[in-house]
MIDOTI-449757 format. One record per residue: residue number from 1; residue in three letters; chain; y, z, x of N, C-alpha, C in turn. Coordinates in nm, 2 decimals. Each point is the difference from the previous one (the first is absolute). Example, Ala and Ser with C-alpha at 12.3 -4.5 7.8 and 13.67 -1.06 7.14 Angstrom:
<nodes>
<node k="1" r="ALA" c="A" n_north="-0.57" n_up="0.78" n_east="1.32" ca_north="0.12" ca_up="0.00" ca_east="-0.09" c_north="0.12" c_up="0.00" c_east="0.09"/>
<node k="2" r="SER" c="A" n_north="0.11" n_up="-0.07" n_east="-0.04" ca_north="0.11" ca_up="0.00" ca_east="0.09" c_north="0.11" c_up="0.08" c_east="-0.08"/>
</nodes>
This chain:
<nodes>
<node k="1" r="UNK" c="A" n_north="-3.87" n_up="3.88" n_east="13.10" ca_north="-0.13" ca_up="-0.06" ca_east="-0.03" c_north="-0.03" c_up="-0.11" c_east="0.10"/>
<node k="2" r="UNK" c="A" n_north="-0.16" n_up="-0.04" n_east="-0.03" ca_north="-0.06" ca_up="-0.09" ca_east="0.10" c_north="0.04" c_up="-0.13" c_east="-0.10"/>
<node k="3" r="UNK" c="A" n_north="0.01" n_up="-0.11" n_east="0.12" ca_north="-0.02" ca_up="-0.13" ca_east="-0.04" c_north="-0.14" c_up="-0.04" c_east="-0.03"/>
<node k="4" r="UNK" c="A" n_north="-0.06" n_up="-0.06" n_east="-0.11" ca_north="-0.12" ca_up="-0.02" ca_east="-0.03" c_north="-0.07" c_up="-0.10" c_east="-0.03"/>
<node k="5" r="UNK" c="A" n_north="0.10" n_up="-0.13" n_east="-0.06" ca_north="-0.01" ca_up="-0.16" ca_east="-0.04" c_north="0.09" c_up="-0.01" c_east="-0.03"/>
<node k="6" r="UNK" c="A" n_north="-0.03" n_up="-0.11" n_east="-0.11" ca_north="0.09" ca_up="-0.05" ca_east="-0.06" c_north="-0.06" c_up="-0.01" c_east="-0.22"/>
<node k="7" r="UNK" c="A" n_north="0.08" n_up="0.01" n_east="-0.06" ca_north="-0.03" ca_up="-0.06" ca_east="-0.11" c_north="0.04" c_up="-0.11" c_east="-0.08"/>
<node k="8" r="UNK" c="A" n_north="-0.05" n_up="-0.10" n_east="-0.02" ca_north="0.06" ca_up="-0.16" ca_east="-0.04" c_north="-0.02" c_up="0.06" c_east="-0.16"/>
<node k="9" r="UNK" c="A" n_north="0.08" n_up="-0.06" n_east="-0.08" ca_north="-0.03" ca_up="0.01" ca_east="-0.16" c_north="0.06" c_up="-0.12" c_east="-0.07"/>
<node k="10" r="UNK" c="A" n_north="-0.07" n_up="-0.09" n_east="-0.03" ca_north="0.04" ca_up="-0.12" ca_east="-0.08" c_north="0.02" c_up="0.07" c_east="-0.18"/>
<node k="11" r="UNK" c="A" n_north="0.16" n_up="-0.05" n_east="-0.03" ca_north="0.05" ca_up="0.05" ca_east="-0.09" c_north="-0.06" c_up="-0.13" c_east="-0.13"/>
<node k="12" r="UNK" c="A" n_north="-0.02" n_up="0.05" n_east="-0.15" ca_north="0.05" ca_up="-0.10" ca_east="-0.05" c_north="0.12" c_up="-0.03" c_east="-0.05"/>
<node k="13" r="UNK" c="A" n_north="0.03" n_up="-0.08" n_east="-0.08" ca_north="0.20" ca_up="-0.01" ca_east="-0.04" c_north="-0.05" c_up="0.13" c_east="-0.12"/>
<node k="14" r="UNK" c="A" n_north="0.17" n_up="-0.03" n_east="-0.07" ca_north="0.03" ca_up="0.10" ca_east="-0.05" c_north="0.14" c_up="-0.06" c_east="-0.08"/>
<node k="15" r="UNK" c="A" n_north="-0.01" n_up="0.06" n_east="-0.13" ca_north="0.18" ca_up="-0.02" ca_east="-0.07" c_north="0.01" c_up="0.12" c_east="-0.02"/>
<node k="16" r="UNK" c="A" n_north="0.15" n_up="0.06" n_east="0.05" ca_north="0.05" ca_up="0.14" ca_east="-0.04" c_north="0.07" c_up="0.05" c_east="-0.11"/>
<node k="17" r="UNK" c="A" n_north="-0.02" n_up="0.07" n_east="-0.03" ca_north="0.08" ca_up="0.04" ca_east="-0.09" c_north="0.10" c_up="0.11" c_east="0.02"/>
<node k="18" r="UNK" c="A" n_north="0.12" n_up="0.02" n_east="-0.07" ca_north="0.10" ca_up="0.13" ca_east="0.02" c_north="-0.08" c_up="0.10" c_east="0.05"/>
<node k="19" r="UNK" c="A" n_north="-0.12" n_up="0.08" n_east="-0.03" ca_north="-0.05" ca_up="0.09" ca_east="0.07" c_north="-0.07" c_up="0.02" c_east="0.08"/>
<node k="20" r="UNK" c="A" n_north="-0.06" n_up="-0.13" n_east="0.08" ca_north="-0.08" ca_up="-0.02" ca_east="0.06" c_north="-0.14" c_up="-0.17" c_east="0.02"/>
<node k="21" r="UNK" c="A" n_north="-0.07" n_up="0.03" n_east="0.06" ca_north="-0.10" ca_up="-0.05" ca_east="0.01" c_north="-0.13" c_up="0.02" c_east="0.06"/>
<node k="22" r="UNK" c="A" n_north="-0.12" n_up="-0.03" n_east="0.00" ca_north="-0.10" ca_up="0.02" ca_east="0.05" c_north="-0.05" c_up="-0.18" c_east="0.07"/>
<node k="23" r="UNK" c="A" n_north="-0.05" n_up="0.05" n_east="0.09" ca_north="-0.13" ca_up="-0.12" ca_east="0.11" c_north="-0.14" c_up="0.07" c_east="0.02"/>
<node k="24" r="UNK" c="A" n_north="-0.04" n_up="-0.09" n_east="-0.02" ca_north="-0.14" ca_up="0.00" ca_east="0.07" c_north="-0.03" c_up="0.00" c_east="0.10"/>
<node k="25" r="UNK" c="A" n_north="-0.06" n_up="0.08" n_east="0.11" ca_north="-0.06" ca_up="-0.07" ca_east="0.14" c_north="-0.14" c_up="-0.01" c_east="0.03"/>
<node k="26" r="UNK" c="A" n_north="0.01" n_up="-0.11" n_east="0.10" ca_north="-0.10" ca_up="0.04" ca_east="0.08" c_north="-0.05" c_up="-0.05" c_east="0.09"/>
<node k="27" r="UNK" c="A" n_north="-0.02" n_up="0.17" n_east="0.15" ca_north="0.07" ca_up="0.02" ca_east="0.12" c_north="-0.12" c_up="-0.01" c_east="0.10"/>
<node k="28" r="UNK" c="A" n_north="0.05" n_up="0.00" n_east="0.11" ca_north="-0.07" ca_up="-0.02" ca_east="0.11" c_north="0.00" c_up="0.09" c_east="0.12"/>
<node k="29" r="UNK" c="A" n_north="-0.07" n_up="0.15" n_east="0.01" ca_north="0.05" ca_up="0.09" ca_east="0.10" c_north="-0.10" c_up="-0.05" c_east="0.12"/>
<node k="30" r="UNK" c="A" n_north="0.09" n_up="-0.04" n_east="0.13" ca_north="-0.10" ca_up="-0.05" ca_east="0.09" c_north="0.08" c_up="0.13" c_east="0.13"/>
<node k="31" r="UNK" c="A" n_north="-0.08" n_up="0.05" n_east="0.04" ca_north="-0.04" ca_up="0.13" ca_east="0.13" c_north="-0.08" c_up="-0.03" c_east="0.11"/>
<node k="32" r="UNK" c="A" n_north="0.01" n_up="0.09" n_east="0.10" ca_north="-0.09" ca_up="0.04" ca_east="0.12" c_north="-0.17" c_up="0.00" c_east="-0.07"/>
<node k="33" r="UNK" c="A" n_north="-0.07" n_up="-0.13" n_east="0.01" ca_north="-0.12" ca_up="-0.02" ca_east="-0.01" c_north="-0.03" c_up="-0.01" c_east="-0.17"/>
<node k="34" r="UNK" c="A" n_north="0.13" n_up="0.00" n_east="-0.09" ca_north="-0.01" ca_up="0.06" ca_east="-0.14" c_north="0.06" c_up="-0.11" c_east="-0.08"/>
<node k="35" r="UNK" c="A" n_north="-0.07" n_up="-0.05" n_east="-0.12" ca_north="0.08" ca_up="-0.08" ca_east="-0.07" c_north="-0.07" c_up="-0.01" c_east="-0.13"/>
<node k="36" r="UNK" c="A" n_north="0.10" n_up="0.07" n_east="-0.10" ca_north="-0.01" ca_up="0.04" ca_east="-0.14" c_north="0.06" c_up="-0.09" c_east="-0.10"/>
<node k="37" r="UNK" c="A" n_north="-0.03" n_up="-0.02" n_east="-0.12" ca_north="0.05" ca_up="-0.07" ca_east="-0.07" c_north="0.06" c_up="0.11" c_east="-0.15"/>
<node k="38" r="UNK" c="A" n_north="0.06" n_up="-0.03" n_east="-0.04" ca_north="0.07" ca_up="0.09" ca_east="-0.12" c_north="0.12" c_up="-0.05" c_east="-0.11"/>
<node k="39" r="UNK" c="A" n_north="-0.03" n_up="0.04" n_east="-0.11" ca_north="0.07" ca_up="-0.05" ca_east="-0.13" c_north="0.13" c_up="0.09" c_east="-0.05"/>
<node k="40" r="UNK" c="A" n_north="0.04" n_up="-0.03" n_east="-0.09" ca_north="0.10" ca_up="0.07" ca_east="-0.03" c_north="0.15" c_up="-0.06" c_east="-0.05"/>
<node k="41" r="UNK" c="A" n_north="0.11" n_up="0.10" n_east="-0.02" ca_north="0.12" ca_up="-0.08" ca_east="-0.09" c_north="0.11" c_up="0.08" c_east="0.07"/>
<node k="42" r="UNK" c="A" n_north="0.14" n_up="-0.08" n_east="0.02" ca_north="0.08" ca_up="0.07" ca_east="0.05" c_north="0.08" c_up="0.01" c_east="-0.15"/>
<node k="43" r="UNK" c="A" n_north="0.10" n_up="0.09" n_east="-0.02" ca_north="0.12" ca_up="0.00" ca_east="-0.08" c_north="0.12" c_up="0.04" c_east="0.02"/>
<node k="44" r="UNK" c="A" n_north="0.09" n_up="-0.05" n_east="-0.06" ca_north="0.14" ca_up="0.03" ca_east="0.05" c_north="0.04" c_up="0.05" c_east="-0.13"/>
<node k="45" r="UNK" c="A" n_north="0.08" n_up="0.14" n_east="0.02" ca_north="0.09" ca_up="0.04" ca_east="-0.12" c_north="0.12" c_up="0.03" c_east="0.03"/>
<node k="46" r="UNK" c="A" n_north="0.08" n_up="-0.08" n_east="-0.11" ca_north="0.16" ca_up="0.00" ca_east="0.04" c_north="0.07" c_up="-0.15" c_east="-0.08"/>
<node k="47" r="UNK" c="A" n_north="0.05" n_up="-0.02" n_east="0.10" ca_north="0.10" ca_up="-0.18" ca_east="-0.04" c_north="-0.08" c_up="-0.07" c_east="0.05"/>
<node k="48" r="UNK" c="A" n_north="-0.09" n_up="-0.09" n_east="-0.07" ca_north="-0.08" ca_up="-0.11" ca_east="0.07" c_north="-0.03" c_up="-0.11" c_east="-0.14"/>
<node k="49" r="UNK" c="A" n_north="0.13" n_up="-0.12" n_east="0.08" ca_north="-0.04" ca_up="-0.06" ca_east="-0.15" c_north="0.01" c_up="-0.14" c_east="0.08"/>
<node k="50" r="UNK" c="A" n_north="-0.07" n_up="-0.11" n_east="-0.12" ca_north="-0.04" ca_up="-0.11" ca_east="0.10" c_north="-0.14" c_up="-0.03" c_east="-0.01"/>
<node k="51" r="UNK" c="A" n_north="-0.03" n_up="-0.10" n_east="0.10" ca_north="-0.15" ca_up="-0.06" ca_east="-0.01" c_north="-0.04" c_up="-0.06" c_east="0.16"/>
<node k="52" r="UNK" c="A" n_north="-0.10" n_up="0.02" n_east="0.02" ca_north="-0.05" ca_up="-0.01" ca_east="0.15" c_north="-0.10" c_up="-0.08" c_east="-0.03"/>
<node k="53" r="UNK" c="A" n_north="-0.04" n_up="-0.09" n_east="0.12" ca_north="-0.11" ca_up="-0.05" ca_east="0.00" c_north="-0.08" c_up="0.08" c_east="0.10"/>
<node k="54" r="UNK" c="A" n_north="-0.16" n_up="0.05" n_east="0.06" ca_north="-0.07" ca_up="0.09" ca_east="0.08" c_north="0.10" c_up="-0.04" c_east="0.15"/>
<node k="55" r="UNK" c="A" n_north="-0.07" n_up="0.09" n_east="0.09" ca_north="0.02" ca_up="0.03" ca_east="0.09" c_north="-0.10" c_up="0.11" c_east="0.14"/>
<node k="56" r="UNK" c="A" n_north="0.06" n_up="-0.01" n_east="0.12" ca_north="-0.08" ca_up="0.10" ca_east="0.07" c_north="0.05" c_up="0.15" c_east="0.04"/>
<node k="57" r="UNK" c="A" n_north="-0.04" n_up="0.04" n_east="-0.04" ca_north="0.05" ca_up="0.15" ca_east="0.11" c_north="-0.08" c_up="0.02" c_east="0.10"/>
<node k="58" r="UNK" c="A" n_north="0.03" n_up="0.04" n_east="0.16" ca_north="-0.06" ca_up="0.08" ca_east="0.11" c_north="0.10" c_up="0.11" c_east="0.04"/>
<node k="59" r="UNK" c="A" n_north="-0.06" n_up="0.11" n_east="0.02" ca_north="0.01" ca_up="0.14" ca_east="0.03" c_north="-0.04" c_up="0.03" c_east="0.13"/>
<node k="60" r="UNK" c="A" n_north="-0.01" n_up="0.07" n_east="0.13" ca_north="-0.03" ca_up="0.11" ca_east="0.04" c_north="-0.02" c_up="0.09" c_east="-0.02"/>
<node k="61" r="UNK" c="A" n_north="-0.18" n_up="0.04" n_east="0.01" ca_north="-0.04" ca_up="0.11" ca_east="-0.01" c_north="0.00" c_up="0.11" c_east="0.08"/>
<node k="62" r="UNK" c="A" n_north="0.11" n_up="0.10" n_east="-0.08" ca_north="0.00" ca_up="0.11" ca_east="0.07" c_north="-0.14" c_up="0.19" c_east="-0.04"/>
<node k="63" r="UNK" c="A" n_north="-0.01" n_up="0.04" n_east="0.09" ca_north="-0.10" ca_up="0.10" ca_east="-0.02" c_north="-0.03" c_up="0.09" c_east="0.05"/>
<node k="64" r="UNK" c="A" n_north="-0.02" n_up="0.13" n_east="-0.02" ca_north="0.00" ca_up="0.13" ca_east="0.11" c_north="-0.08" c_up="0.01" c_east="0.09"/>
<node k="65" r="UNK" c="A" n_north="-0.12" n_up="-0.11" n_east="-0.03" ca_north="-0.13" ca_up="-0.01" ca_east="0.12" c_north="0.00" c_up="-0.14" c_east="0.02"/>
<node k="66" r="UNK" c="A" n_north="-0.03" n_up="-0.07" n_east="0.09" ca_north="-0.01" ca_up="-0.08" ca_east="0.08" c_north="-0.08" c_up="-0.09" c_east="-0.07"/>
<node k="67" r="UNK" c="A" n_north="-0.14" n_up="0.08" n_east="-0.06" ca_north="-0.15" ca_up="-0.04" ca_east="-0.04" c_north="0.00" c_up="0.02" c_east="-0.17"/>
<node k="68" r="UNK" c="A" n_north="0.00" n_up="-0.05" n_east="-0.10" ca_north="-0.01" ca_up="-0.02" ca_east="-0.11" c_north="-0.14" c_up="-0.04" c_east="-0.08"/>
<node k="69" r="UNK" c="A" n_north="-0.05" n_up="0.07" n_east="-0.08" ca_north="-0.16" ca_up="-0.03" ca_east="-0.06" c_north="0.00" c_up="-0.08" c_east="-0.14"/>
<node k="70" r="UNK" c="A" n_north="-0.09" n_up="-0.05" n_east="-0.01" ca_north="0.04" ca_up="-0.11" ca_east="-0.11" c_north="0.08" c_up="0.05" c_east="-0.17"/>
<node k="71" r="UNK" c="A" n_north="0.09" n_up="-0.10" n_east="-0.01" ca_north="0.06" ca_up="0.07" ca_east="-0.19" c_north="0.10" c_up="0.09" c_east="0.07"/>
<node k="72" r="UNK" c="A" n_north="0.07" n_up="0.00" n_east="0.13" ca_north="0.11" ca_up="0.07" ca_east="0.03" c_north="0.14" c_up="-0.03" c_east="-0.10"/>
<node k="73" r="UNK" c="A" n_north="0.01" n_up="-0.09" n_east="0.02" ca_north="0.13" ca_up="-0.04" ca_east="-0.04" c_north="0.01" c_up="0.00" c_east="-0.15"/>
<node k="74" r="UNK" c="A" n_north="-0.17" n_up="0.00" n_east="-0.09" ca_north="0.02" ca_up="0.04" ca_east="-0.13" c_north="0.12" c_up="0.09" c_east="-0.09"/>
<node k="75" r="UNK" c="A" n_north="0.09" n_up="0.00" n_east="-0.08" ca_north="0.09" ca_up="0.08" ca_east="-0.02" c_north="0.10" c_up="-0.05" c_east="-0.08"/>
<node k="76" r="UNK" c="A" n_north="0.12" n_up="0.08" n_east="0.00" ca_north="0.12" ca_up="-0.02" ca_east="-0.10" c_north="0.08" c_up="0.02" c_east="0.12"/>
<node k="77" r="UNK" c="A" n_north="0.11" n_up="-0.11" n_east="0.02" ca_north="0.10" ca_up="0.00" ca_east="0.07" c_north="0.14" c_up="-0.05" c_east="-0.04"/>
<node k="78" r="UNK" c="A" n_north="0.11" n_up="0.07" n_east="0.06" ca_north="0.13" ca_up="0.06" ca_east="-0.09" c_north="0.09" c_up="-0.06" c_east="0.12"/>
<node k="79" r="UNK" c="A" n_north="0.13" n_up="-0.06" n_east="-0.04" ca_north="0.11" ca_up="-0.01" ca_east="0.10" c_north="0.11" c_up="-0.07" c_east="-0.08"/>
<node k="80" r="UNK" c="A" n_north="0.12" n_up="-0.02" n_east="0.07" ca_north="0.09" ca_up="-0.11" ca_east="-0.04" c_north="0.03" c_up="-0.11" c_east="0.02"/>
<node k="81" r="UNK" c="A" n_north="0.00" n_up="-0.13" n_east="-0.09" ca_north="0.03" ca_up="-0.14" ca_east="0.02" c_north="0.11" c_up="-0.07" c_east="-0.06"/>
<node k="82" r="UNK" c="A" n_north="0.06" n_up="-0.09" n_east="0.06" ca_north="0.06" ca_up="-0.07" ca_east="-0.01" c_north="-0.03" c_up="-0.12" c_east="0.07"/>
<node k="83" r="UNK" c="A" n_north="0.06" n_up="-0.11" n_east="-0.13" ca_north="-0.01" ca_up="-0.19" ca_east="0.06" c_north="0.07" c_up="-0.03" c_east="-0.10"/>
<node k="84" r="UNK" c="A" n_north="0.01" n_up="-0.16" n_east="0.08" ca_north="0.07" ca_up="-0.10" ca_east="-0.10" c_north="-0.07" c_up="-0.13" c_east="0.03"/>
<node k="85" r="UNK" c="A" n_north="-0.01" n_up="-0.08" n_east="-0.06" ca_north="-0.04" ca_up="-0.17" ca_east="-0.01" c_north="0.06" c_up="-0.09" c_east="-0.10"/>
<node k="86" r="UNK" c="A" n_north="0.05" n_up="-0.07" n_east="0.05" ca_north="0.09" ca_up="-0.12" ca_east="-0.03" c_north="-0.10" c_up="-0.13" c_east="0.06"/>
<node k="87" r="UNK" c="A" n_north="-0.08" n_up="-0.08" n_east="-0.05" ca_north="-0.08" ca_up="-0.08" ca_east="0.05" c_north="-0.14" c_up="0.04" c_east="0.08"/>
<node k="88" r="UNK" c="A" n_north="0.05" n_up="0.03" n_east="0.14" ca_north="-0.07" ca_up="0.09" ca_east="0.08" c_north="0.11" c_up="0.10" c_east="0.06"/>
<node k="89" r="UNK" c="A" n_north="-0.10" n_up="0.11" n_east="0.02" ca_north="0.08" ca_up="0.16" ca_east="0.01" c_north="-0.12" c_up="0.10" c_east="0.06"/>
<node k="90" r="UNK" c="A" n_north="0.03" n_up="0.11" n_east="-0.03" ca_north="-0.09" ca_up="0.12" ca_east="0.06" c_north="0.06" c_up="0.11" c_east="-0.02"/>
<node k="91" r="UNK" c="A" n_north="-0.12" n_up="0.10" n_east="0.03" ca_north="0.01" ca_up="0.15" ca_east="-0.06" c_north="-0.02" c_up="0.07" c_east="0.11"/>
<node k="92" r="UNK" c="A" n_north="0.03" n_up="0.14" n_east="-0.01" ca_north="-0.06" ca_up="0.11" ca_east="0.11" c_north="-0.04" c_up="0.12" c_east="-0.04"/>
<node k="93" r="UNK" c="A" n_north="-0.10" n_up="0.02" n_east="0.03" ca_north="-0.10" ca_up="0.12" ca_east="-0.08" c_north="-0.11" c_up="0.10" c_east="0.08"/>
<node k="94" r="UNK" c="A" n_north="0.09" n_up="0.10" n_east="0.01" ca_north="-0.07" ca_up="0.08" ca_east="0.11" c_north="-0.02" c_up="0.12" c_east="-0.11"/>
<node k="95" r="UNK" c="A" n_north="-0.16" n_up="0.04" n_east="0.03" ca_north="-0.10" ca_up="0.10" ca_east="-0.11" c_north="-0.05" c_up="0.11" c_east="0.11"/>
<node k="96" r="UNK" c="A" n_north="0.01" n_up="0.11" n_east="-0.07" ca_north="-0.14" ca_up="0.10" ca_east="0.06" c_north="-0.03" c_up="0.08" c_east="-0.11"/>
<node k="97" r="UNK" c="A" n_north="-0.14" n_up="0.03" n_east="0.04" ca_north="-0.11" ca_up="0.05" ca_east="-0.11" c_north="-0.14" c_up="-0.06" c_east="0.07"/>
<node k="98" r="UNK" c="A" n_north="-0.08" n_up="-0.02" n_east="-0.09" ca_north="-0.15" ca_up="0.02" ca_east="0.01" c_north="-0.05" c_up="0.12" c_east="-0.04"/>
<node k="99" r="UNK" c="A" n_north="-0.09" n_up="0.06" n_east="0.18" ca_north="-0.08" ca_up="0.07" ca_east="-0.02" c_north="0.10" c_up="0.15" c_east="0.03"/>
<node k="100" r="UNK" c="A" n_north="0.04" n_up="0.06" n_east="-0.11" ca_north="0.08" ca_up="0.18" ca_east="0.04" c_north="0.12" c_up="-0.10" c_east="0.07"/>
<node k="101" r="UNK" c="A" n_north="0.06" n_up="-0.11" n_east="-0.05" ca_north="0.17" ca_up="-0.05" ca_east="0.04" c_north="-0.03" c_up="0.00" c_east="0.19"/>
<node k="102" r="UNK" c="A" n_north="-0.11" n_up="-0.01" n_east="0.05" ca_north="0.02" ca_up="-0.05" ca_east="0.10" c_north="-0.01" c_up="-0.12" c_east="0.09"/>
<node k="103" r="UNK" c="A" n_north="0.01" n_up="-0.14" n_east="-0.10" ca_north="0.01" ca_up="-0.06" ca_east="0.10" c_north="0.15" c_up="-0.10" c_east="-0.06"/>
<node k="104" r="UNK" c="A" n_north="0.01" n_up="-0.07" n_east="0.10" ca_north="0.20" ca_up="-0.07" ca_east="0.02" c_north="-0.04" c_up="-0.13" c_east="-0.02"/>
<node k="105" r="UNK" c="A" n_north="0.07" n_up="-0.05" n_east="-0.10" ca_north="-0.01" ca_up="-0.17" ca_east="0.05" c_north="0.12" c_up="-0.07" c_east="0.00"/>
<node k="106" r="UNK" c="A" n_north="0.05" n_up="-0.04" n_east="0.12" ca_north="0.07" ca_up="-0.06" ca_east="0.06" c_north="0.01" c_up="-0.14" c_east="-0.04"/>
<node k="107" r="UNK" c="A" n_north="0.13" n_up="-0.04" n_east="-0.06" ca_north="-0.02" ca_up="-0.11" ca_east="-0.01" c_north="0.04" c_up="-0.11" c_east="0.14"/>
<node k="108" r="UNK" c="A" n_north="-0.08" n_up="-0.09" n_east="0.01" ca_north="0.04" ca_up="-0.08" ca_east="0.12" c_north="0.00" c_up="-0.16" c_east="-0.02"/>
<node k="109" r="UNK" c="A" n_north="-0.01" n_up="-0.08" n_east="-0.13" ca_north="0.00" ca_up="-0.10" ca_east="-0.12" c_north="0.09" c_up="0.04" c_east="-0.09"/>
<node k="110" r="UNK" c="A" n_north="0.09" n_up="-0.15" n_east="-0.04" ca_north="0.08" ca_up="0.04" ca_east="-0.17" c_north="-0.16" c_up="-0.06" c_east="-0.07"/>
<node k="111" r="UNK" c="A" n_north="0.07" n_up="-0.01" n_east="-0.11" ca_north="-0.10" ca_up="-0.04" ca_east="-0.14" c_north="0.08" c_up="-0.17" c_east="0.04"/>
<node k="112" r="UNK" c="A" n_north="-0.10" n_up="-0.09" n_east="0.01" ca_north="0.03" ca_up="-0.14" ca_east="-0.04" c_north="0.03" c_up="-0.05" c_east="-0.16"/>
<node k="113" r="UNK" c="A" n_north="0.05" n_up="0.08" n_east="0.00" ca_north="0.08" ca_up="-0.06" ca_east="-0.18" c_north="0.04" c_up="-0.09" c_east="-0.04"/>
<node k="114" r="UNK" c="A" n_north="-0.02" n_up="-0.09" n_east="-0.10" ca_north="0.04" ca_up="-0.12" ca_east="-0.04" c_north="0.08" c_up="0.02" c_east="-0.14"/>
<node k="115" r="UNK" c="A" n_north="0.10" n_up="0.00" n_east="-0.03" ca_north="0.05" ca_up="0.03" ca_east="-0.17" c_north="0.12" c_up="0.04" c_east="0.00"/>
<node k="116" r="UNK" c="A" n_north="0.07" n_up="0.05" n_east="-0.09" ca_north="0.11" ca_up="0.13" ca_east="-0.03" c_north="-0.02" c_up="0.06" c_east="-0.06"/>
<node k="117" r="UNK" c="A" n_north="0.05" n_up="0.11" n_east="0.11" ca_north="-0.03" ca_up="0.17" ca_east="-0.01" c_north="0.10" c_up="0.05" c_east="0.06"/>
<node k="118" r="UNK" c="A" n_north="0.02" n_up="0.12" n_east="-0.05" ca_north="0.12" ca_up="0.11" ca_east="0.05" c_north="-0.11" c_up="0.13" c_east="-0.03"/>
<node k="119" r="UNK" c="A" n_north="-0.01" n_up="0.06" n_east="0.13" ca_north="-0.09" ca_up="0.13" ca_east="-0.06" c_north="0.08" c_up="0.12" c_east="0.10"/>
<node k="120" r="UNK" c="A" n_north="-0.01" n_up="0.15" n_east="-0.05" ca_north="0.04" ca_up="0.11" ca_east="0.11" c_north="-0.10" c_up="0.16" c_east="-0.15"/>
<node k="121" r="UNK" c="A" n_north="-0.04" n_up="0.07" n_east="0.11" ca_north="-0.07" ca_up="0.06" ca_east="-0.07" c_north="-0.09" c_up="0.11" c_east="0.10"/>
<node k="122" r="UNK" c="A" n_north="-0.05" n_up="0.07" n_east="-0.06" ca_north="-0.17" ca_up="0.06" ca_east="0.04" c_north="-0.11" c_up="-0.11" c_east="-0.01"/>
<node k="123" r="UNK" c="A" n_north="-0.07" n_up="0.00" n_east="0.11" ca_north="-0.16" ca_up="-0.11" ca_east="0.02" c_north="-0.09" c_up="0.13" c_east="0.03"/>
<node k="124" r="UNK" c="A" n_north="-0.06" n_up="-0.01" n_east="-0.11" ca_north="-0.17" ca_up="0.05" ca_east="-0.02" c_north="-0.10" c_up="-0.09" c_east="0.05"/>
<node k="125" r="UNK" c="A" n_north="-0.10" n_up="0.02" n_east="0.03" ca_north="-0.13" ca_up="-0.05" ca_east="0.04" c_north="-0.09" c_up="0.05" c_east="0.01"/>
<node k="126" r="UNK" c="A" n_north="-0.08" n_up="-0.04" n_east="-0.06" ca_north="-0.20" ca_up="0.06" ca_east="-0.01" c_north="-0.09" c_up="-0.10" c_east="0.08"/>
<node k="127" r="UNK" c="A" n_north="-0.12" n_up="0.06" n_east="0.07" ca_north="-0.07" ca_up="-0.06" ca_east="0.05" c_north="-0.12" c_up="0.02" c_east="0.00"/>
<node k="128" r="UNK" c="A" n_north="-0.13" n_up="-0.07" n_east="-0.02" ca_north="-0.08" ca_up="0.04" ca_east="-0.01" c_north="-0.15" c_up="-0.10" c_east="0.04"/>
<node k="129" r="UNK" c="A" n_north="-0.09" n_up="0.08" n_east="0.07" ca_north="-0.07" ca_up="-0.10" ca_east="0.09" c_north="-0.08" c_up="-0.14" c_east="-0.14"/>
<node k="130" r="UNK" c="A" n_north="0.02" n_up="-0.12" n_east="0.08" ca_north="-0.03" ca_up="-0.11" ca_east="-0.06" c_north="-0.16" c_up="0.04" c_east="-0.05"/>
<node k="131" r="UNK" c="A" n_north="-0.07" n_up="-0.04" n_east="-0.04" ca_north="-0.13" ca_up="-0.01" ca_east="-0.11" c_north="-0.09" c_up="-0.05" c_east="0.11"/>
</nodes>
């Protein structure tokens, strides 16, 4: 794939529970002349228990074309995560999906986490262009 931005996604907190948890986002895809805003929730299913306070995620946008048209990154996106936080901590969450599973997002940011948390799991993520 092409390199194509970046995506910022301010998380909100979260308490987990044995099966999981859900966040809120909301992200910031900035590109070649391009800059989208978009909503959405990540989740984790698995061991994730504990309480966070928000945080940021940024990604690398990866893509099969160089050039992307608006509501690209709209989608459901699938990978594996793991983190820990003891005060402050961080995660690592690398997804692909969107549009037909082709675009990558690289993570290149932990999550600024404030709390305790122990999480390891599948991270889901939906995204969908801001209003």
């Amino acid at each position: 794939g092409v390199q194509v931005g970046t995506l910022t996604c301010n998380a909100a907190g979260s308490v987990g529970f044995i099966f999981g948890s859900t966040r809120e986002l909301g992200c910031t895809f900035s590109g070649p002349g391009l800059i989208e805003h978009y909503t959405g929730q990540i989740s984790k299913f698995g061991v994730d228990i504990g309480f966070t306070q928000g945080g940021v995620l940024v990604w690398t946008v990866f893509a099969p074309t160089g050039q992307l048209g608006p509501g690209s990154l709209a989608g459901t996106y699938g990978g594996a995560t793991a983190g820990a936080t003891v005060g402050v901590g961080g995660a690592v969450n690398a997804l692909i999906g969107g549009n037909s599973n082709t675009i990558s997002l690289q993570p290149i940011s932990f999550q600024g986490n404030t709390g305790l948390n122990v999480a390891a799991g599948i991270a889901s993520m939906t995204l969908a262009p801001a209003p």
